[in-house]
N, C-alpha and C positions, 0 to 999 in steps of 0.2 A: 270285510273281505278276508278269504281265507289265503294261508299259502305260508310259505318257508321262505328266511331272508337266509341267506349262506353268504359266512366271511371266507375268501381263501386264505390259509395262514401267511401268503405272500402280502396280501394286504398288512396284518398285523404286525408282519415284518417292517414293513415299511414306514408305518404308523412309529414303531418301535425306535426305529433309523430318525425320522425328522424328530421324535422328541429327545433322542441323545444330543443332535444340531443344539438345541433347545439349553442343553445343559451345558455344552460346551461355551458356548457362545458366554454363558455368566462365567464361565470359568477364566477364559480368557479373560474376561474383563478386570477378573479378580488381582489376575497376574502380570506380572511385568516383565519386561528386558526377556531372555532364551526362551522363555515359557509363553511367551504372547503372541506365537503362530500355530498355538497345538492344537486350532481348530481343523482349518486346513489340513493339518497332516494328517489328524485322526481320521477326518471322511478320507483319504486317499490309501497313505501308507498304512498306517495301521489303524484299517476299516475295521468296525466289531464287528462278531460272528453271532448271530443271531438264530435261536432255534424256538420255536412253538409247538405248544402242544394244545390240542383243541378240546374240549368237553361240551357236546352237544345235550340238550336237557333230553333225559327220556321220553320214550311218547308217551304223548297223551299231558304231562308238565307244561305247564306253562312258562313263560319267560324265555329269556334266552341262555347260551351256554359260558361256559367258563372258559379264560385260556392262561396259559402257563408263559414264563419266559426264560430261557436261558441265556443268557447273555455273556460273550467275552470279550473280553477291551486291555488296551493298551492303555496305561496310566504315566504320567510323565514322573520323572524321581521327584521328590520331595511334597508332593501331591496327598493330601491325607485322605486315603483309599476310603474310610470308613464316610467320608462324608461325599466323596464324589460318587459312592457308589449308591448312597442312601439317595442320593438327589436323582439320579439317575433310575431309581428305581420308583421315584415319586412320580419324577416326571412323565415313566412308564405306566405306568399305572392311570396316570389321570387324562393322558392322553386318548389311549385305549378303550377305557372305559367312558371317558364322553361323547367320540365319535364310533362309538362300536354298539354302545349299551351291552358287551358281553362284560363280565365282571371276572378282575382280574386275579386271579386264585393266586400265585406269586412271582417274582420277576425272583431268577438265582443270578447273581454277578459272579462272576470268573475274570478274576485279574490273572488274566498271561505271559503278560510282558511287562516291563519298564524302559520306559522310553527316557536314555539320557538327555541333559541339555545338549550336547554335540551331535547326537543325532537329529534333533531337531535342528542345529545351527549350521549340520549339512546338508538336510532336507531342504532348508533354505535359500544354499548358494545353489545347489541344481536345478531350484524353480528358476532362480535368476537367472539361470544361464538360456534356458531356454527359450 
């Protein structure tokens, strides 16, 4: 049977989203005492920003296309960027390319912010309160 399967990049985006969940989730677990709600915060207060870029195969090729990520994220202080970013970008990666079969050309991490312990431990009292 013939025909064209098309991913919207909103898809990929999303795909992108539940495997950060993914990472975070170990990360927490990694950590203790100020640092062991920054899952929570991270989907809320500081959500990554997520951008895609698509590569359709030419016609007449076979297979399917490539796609690209950019990614920005909040990292908590004391956090070693080099390896949450590498995990993050694993888990991007194998995500994407299991549920997608497009193959993923590269994930760029963009640290923008740092996220003190006090923000997090205020982040926490205004969940409480409400």
């Amino acid at each position: 049977m013939e025909g064209r399967t098309n991913i919207s990049e909103s898809v990929f985006i999303e795909i992108a989203r539940e495997a950060m969940h993914k990472v975070e989730d170990v990360f927490r677990e990694e950590r203790k005492g100020a640092l062991s709600g920054l899952t929570r915060i991270f989907t809320e207060r500081f959500a990554p920003q997520i951008t895609v870029r698509k590569s359709e195969p030419a016609e007449g090729e076979e297979g399917v296309g490539g796609v690209s990520f950019e990614v920005k994220l909040s990292v908590a202080y004391g956090v070693r960027i080099p390896e949450v970013a590498q995990k993050v970008r694993e888990k991007i990666i194998t995500e994407v390319e299991t549920l997608t079969g497009y193959k993923v050309e590269k994930v760029d991490i963009v640290i923008d912010r740092i996220v003190k312990p006090e923000e997090i431990q205020e982040e926490k009292k205004e969940k409480a309160n409400l």
